[in-house]
C-alpha positions in Angstrom: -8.7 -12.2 12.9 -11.6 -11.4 11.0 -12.9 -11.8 7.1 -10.7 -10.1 4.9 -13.1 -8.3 2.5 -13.5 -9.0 -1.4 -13.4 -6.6 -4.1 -14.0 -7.8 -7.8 -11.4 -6.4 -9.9 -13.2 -4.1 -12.7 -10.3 -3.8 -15.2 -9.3 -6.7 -18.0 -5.7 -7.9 -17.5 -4.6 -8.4 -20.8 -2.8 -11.7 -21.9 -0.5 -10.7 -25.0 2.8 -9.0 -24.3 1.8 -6.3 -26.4 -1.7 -5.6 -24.9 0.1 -5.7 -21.6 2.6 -2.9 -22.4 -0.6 -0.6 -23.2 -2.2 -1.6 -20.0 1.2 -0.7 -18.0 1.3 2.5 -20.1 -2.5 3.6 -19.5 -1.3 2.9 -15.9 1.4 5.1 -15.8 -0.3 7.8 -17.6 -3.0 7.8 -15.0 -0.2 7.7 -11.8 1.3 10.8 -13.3 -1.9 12.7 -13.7 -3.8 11.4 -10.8 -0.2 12.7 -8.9 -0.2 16.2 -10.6 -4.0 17.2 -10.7 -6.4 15.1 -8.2 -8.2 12.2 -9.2 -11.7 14.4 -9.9 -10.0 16.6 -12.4 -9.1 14.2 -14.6 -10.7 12.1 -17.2 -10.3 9.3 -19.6 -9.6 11.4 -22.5 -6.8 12.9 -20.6 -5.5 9.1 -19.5 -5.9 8.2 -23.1 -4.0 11.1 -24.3 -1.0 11.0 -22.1 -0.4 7.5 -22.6 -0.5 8.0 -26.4 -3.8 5.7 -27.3 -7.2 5.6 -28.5 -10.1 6.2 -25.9 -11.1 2.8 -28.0 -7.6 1.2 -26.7 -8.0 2.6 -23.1 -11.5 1.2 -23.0 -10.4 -2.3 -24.4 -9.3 -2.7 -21.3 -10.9 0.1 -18.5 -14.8 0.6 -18.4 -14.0 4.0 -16.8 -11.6 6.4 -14.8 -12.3 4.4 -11.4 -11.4 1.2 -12.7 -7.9 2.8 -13.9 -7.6 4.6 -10.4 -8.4 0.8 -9.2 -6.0 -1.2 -11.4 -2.7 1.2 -10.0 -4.3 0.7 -6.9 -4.0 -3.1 -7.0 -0.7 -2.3 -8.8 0.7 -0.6 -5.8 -0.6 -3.0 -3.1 1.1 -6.1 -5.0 4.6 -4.0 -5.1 4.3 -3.8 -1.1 3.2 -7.2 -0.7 6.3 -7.9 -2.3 8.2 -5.5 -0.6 6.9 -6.8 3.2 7.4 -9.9 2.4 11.0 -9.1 1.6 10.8 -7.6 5.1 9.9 -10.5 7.2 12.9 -13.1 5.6 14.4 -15.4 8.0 17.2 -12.5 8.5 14.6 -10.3 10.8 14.2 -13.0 13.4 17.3 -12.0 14.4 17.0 -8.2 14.7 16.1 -6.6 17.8 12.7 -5.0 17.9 14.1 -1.7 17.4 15.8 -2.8 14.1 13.1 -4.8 13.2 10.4 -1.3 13.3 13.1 0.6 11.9 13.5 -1.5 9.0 10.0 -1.8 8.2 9.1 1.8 8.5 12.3 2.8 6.2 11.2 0.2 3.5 8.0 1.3 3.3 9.3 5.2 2.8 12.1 4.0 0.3 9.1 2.5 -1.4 6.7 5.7 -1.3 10.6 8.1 -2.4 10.9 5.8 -5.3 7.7 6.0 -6.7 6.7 9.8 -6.3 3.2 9.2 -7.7 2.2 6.3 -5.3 1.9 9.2 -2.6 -0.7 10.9 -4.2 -2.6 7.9 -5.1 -2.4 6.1 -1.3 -3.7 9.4 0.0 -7.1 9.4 -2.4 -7.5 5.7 -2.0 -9.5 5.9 1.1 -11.7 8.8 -0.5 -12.1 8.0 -4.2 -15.0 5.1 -3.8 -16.1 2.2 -1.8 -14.0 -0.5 -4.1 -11.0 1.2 -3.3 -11.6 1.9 0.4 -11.8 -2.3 0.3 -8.7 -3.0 -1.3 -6.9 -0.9 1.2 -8.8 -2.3 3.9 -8.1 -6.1 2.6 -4.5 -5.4 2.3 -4.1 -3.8 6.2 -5.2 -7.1 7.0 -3.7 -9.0 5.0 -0.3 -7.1 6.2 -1.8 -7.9 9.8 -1.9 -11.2 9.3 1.6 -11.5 7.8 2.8 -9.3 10.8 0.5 -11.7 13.6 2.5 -15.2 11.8 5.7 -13.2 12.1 5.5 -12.4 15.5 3.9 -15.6 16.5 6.8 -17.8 14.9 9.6 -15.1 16.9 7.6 -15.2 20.4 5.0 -18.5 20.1 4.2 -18.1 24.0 1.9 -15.4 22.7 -1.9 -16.6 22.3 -3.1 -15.9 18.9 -5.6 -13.9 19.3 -3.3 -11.5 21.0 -1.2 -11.3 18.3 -3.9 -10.9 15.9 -4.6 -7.8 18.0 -1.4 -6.5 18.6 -0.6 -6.8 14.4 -4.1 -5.0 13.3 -2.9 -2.2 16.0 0.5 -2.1 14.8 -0.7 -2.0 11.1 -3.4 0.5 11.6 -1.6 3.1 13.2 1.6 2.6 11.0 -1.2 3.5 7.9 -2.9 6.4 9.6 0.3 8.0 10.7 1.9 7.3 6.8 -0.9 8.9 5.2 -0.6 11.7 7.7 3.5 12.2 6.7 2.2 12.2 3.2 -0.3 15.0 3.3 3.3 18.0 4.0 6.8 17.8 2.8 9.4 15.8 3.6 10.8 16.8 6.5 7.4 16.8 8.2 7.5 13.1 6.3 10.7 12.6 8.3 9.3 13.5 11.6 6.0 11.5 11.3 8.2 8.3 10.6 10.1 8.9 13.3 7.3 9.2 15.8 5.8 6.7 14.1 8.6 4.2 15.0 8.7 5.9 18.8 5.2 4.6 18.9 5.2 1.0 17.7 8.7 -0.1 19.5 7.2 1.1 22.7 4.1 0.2 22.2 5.8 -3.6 21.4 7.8 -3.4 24.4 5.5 -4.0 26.8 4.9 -7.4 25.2 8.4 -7.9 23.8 10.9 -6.5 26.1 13.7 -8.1 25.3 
């Protein structure tokens, strides 16, 4: 599978428990705006603001608006890693394929329901800068590789570097079809994950049909 790119975080993570709660805050300040208004349209002042600090205090920590945007990026990507790998317990070795797609693709939209602002920011990701069009990138195959051990460990007949192709596929088209569902309103959400799951079960079939 190949080299998983590096980014070099730009933000400071704070150490003292106080610090940190003005870091989270600054971050969740900038969800909710970058949700309501577009990530061009707003400006540090306007993070500082809504989070109830100093520019000073946001810049203790933030050099500038990207490396908020970045930071609840990095936020968001660390909840899903969390959340796949919650997915892929010893539990899903014994779901059939179809449960096993259907459980990942509803995680991942109880995850995106749950946190309303996530959507807006996993849309502008891929469009706000380079740094964050890496992240994403790194995490896809990162997820790829999570998905190529899982399905080597429940079918090892398979050659790895099939698997390695069959997971970057599977993860690829899973993310282009999410941020597609994202872009309307739920019930165009609802159809997209549907197809999306129509999609990767047959897709898998032909090298799982059991």
């Amino acid at each position: 599978m190949s080299e998983i790119p590096i980014y070099e975080p730009r933000w400071r993570m704070p150490k003292q428990a106080r610090s940190r709660e003005r870091f989270d805050r600054i971050l969740d300040a900038g969800a909710e705006l970058f949700a309501a208004r577009g990530y061009e349209s707003v400006t540090t002042d306007d993070i500082a603001a809504q989070a109830d600090t100093s520019v000073g205090g946001l810049y203790r920590f933030f050099p500038d608006k990207l490396a908020v945007f970045q930071a609840l990026v990095s936020r968001y990507l660390d909840q899903l890693r969390q959340l796949f790998d919650a997915l892929h317990s010893e539990e899903a070795f014994q779901l059939t394929l179809e449960e096993y797609v259907g459980q990942v693709v509803d995680g991942f939209d109880q995850f995106v329901s749950a946190n309303p602002a996530f959507r807006a920011v996993f849309v502008q990701s891929r469009l706000v800068s380079t740094e964050t069009l890496a992240m994403d990138t790194a995490f896809n195959q990162e997820i790829a590789q999570q998905l190529s051990a899982f399905l080597g460990a429940r079918h090892p007949w398979l050659e790895a570097e099939q698997r390695d192709l069959l997971a970057a596929v599977c993860v690829e088209v899973a993310s282009a079809l999410e941020i597609l569902s994202l872009t309307r309103d739920r019930t165009f959400q609802q159809q997209v994950l549907g197809e999306t799951k129509k999609l990767l079960i047959a897709y898998l079939k032909q090298y799982f049909p059991d």
